[in-house]
C-alpha positions as CSV (number, residue, x, y, z in Angstrom):
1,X,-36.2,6.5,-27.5
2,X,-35.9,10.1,-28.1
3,X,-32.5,11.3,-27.3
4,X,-34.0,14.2,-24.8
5,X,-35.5,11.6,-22.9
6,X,-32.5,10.0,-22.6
7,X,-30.4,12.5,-21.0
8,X,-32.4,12.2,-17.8
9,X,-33.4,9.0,-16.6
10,X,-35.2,8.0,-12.9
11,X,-35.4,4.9,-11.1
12,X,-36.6,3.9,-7.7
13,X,-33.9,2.0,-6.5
14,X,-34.3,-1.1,-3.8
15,X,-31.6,-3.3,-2.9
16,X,-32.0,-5.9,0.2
17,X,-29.6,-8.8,0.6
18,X,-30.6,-12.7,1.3
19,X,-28.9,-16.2,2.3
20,X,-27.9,-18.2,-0.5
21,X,-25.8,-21.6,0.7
22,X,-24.3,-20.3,4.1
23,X,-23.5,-16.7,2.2
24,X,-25.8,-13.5,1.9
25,X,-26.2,-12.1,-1.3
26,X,-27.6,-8.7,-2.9
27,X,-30.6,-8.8,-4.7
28,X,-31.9,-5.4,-7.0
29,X,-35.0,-3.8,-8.5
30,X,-35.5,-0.8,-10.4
31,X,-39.0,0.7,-11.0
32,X,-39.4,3.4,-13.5
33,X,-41.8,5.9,-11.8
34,X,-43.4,7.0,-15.4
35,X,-44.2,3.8,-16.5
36,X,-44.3,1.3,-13.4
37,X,-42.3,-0.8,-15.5
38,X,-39.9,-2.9,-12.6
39,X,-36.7,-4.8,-13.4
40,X,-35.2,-7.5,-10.9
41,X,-31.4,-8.4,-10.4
42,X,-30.1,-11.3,-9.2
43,X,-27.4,-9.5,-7.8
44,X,-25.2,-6.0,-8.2
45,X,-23.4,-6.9,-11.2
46,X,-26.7,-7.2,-13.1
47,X,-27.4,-4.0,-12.0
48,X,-25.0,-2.3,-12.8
49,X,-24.7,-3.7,-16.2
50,X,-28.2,-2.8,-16.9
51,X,-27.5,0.9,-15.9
52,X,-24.3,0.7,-18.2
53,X,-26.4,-0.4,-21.2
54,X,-29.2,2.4,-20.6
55,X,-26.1,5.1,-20.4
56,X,-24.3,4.1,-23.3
57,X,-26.1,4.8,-26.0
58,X,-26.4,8.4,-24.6
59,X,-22.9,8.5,-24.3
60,X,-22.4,7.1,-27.8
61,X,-25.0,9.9,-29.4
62,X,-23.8,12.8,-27.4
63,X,-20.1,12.1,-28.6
64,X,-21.2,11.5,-32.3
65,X,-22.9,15.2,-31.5
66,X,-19.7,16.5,-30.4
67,X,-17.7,14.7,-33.4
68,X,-20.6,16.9,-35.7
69,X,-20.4,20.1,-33.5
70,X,-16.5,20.1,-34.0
71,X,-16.3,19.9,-37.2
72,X,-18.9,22.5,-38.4
């Protein structure tokens, strides 16, 4: 993905919690309003482990950038 894209990302965010044996649990989607494209988690962790992943390699390219900025 082209790295300007990456510096701004948008989701619509739901999260609604259900019973699972005698507990309630958090369930998750995120739909991306560009492409319609929807992603389901079977609870928060998933979540936010998919958010982590789609940061990351930002975070990994800006600082590369900064290393390269630095050093000029």
């Amino acid at each position: 993905m082209d790295v300007m894209l990456r510096n701004y990302l948008s989701f619509l965010l739901r999260i609604w919690r259900v019973g699972q044996n005698g507990q309630n649990a958090w369930r998750a989607s995120l739909e991306n309003p560009h492409t319609g494209e929807r992603r389901s988690f079977a609870n928060l962790k998933a979540l936010l482990d998919f958010l982590r992943e789609q940061t990351q390699e930002t975070d990994s390219i800006e600082s590369d950038q900064g290393k390269n900025d630095a050093s000029d």
